[in-house]
C-alpha positions in Angstrom: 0.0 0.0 0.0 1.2 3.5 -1.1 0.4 7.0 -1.6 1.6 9.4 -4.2 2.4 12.9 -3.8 3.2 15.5 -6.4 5.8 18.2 -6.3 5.4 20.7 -8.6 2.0 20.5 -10.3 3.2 23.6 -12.8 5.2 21.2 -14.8 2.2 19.6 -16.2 2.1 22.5 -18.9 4.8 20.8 -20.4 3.2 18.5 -21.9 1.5 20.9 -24.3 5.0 21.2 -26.2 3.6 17.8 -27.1 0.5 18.5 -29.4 2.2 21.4 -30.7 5.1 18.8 -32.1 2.3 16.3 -33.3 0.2 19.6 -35.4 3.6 20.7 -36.7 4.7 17.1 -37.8 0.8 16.7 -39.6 1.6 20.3 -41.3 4.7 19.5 -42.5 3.9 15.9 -43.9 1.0 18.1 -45.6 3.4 20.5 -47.0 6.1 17.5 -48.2 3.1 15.4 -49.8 1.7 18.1 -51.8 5.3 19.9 -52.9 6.3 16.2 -54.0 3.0 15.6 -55.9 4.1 18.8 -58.1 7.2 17.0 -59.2 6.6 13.8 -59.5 4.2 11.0 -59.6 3.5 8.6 -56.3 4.7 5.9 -58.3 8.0 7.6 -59.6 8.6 8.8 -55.9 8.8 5.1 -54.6 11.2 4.8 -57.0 13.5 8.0 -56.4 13.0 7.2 -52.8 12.8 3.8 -52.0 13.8 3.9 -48.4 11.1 6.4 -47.4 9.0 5.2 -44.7 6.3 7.3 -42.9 5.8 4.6 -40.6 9.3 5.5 -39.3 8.7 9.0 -39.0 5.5 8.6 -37.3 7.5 6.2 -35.1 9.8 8.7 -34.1 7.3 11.9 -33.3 5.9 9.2 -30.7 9.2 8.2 -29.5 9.8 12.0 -28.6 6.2 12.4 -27.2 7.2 9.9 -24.7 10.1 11.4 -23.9 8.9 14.8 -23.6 5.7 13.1 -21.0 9.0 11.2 -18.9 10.9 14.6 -18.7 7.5 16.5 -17.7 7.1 13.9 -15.0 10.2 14.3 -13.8 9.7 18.0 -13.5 6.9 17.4 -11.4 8.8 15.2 -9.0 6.4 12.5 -8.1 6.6 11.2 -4.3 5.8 7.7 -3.0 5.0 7.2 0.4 5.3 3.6 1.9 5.0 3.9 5.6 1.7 4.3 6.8 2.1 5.5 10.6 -0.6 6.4 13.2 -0.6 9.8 14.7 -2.6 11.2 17.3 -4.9 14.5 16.1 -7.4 17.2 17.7 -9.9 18.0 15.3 -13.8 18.0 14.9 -15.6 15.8 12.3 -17.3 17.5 9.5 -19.5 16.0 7.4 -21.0 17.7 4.1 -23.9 17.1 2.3 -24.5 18.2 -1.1 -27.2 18.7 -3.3 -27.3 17.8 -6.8 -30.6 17.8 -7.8 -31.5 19.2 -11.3 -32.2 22.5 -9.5 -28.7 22.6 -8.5 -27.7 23.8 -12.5 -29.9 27.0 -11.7 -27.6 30.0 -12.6 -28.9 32.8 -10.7 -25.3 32.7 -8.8 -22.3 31.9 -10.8 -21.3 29.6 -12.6 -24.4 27.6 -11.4 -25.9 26.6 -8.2 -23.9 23.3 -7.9 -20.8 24.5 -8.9 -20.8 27.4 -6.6 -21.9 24.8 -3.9 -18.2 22.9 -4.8 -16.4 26.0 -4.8 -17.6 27.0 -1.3 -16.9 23.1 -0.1 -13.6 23.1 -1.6 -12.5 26.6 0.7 -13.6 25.2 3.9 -11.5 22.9 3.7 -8.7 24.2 2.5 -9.4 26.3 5.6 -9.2 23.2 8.1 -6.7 22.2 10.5 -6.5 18.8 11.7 -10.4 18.4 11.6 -11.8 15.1 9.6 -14.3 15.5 6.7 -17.1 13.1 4.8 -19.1 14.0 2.2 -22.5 12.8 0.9 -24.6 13.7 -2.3 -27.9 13.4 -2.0 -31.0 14.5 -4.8 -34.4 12.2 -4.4 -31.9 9.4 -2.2 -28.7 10.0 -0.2 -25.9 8.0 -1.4 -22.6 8.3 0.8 -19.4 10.1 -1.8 -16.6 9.7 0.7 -16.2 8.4 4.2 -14.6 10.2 7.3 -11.0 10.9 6.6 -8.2 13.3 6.6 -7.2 12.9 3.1 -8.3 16.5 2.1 -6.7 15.7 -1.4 -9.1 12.9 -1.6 -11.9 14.7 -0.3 -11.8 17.8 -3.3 -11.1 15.2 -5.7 -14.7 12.7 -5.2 -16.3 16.6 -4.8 -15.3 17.8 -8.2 -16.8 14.5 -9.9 -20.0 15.2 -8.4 -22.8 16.2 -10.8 -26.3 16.4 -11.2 -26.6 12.8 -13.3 -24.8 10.6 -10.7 -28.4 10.0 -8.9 -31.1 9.4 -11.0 -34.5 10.3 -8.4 -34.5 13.5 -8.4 -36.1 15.7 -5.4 -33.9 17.4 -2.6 -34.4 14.6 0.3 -32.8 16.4 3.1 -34.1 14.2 5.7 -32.0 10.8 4.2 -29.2 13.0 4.1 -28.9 13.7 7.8 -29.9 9.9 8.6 -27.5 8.8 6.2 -25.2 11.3 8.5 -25.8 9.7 11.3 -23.5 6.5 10.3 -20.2 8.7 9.5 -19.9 9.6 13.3 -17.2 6.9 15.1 -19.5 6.6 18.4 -16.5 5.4 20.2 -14.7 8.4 19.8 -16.9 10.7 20.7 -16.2 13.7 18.8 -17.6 17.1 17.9 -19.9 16.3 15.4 -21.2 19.1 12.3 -23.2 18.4 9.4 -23.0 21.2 6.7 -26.2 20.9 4.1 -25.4 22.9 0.9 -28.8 23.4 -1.0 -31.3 25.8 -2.6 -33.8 23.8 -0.3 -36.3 23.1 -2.9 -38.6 19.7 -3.1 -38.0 19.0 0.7 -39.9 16.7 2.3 -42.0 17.5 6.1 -39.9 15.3 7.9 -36.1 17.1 7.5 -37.0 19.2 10.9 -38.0 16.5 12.8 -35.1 13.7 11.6 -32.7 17.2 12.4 -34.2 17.5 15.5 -33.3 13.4 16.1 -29.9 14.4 15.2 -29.0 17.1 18.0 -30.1 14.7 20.1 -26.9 12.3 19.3 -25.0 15.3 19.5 -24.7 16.4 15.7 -24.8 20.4 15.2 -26.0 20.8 11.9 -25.1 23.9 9.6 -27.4 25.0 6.4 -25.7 27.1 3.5 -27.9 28.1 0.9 -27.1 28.5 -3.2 -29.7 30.4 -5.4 -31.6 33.7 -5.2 -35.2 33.9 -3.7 -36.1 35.7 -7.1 -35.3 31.7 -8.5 -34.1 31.4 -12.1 -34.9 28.7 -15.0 -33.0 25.1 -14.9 -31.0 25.0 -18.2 -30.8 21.6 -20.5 -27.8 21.5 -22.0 -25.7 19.3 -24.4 -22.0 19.2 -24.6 -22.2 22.6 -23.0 -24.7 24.1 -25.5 -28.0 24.9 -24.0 -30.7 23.1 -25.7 -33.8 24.3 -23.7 -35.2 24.9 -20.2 -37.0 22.4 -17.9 -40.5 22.3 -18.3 -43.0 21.3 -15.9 -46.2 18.6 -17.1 -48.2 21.5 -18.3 -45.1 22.7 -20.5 -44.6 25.6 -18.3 -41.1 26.7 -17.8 -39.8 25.8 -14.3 -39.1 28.0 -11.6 -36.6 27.3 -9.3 -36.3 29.6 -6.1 -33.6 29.1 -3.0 -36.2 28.1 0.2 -34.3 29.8 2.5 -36.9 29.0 5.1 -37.0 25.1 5.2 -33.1 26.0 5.7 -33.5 27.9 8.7 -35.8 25.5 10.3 -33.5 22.4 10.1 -30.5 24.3 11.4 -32.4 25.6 14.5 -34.2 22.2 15.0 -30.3 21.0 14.8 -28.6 23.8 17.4 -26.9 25.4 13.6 -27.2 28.0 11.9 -28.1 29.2 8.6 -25.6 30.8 6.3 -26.2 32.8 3.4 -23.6 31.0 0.0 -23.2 34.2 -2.0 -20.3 35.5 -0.7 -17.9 33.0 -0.6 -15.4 34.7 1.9 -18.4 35.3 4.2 -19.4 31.6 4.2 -15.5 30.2 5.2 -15.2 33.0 7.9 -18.1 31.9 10.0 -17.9 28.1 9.4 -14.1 28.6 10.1 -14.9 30.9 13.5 -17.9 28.4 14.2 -15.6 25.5 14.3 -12.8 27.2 16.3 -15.1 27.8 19.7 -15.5 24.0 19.4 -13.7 21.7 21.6 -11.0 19.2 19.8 -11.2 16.0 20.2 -8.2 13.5 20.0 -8.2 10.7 17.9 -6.2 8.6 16.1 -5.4 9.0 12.4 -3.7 6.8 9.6 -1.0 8.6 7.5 1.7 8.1 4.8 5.2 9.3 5.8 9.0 8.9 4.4 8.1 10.2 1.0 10.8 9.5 -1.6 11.6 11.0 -4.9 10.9 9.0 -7.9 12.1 11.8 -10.4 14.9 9.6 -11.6 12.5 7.0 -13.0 10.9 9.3 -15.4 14.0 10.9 -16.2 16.0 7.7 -17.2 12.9 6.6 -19.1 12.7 10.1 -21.0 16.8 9.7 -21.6 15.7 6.3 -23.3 13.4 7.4 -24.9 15.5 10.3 -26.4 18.1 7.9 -27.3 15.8 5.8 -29.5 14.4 8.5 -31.2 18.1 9.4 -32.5 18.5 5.8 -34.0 14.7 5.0 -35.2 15.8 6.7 -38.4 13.7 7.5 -41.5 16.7 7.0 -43.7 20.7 6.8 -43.5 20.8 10.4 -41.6 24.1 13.0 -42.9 26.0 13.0 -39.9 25.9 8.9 -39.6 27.2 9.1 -43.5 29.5 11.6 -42.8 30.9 9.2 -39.7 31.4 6.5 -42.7 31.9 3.7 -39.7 31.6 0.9 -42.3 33.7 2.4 -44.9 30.6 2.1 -47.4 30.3 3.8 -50.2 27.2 6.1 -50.2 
């Protein structure tokens, strides 16, 4: 068991010298094909140049792609870490829950509801300590994304796959949500327990007080953020990124979809919470951030990687290789191998 670690991501740009190389290869054998077709026929050009072989020179502009991917990898330093060690922390566990209903692709806040929901996710933790985090997605059912941990890199990475088509019942079921909640909690080790519900609150169900009210009792505090505007906005259908239409309702009215900042309120207050306006990004991280520092840590134990070691010199003797081959996968007897005459041929 391992974990990987990268240095410096920057390097990844890099590897754009790579489709740059493959366009300008596809030019020029564009160029060479139709400036040969003015001179001579196909069949008189096999016989001029018999050794010609575009196999080979395709060959070779792969050969250097490689090498140029090995040398960007080696720029970026990957790290390997094989020691898994348990440390002691202080933290609080967080767990949030995301909507991504249909509503959720409302833009009435930039980019679009569920986006803006990700973005303001992503901060808070970035903004965390030594606190653990879970996240679950929920629409008409709760399904659970990631599990208590304190893999943060892990944690941004399952929220940025998270879209509006990975649960197909659609509804905003609040209450299965906090249930569902209800399992990430370690009951052993009594921690400080938060839910965070990012929503626009629409489609609830009755019941989301009363199941947050069950919730404080087993010590969760939960905290509502809401995404949207009260004036609502259409839900966009879109295709590839091209909007196709609007959501219709069954009487092929366009559909409404407002931010119920009310049902919000309730659930936090049933919950010992608070509701928090999502415009303003900074505003959100600030409060959650102070909310969580009047709370007491908790210690607990926490699995984590350690000795990382540079693998750099992996990718670079690869890309040295790779360089190497490309010199000798040669189209045709290149001038300075003639010039070297090793053979003593005659040329």
């Amino acid at each position: 068991m391992f974990d990987f670690q990268l240095e410096e991501k920057v390097w990844f740009w890099v590897l754009l010298v790579i489709p740059i190389i493959i366009l300008l290869f596809a030019i020029l054998q564009f160029w060479k094909h139709k400036t040969q077709q003015r001179f001579a026929s196909a069949t008189l050009l096999k016989r001029l140049s018999p050794n010609q072989s575009l196999f080979k020179a395709i060959l070779k502009i792969i050969v250097l792609s490689l090498a140029i991917a090995c040398f960007a990898i080696a720029l970026v330093n990957p790290k390997i870490g094989t020691k898994l060690e348990t440390v002691k922390r202080q933290g609080v566990d967080v767990v949030f829950a995301l909507d991504v209903s249909k509503s959720m692709l409302a833009e009435d806040i930039a980019p679009n509801r569920l986006e803006k929901s990700k973005q303001l996710v992503t901060q808070i933790i970035n903004n965390l300590a030594s606190d653990r985090v879970g996240i679950i997605a929920y629409a008409g059912k709760a399904f659970p994304q990631l599990p208590i941990t304190t893999d943060y890199a892990s944690a941004k990475m399952f929220l940025n796959s998270m879209n509006t088509d990975m649960l197909s019942s659609q509804g905003t079921a609040i209450s299965e949500a906090i249930e569902l909640a209800k399992t990430y909690y370690d009951d052993e080790e009594q921690t400080n327990r938060v839910l965070i519900i990012i929503s626009d609150g629409e489609d609830h169900n009755d019941v989301a007080s009363t199941v947050a009210e069950e919730a404080s009792d087993e010590g969760i505090r939960i905290f509502t953020i809401g995404v949207g505007s009260t004036k609502g906005d259409r839900i966009p259908i879109k295709r590839n990124g091209v909007l196709i239409n609007y959501k219709k309702d069954n009487q092929g009215e366009t559909v409404i979809t407002r931010l119920n900042e009310d049902t919000l309120k309730d659930i936090a207050e049933e919950a010992n919470g608070a509701y928090i306006n999502g415009s303003n990004t900074s505003d959100v991280v600030k409060e959650i951030k102070s909310i969580l520092n009047t709370m007491d840590k908790t210690e607990f134990e926490a699995k984590e990687f350690s000795d990382y070691k540079d693998q750099f010199q992996w990718f670079l003797g690869f890309g040295l290789f790779f360089l190497f081959l490309d010199i000798f996968f040669l189209e045709r007897k290149t001038a300075w191998l003639k010039r070297l005459n090793l053979f003593n041929e005659n040329f």
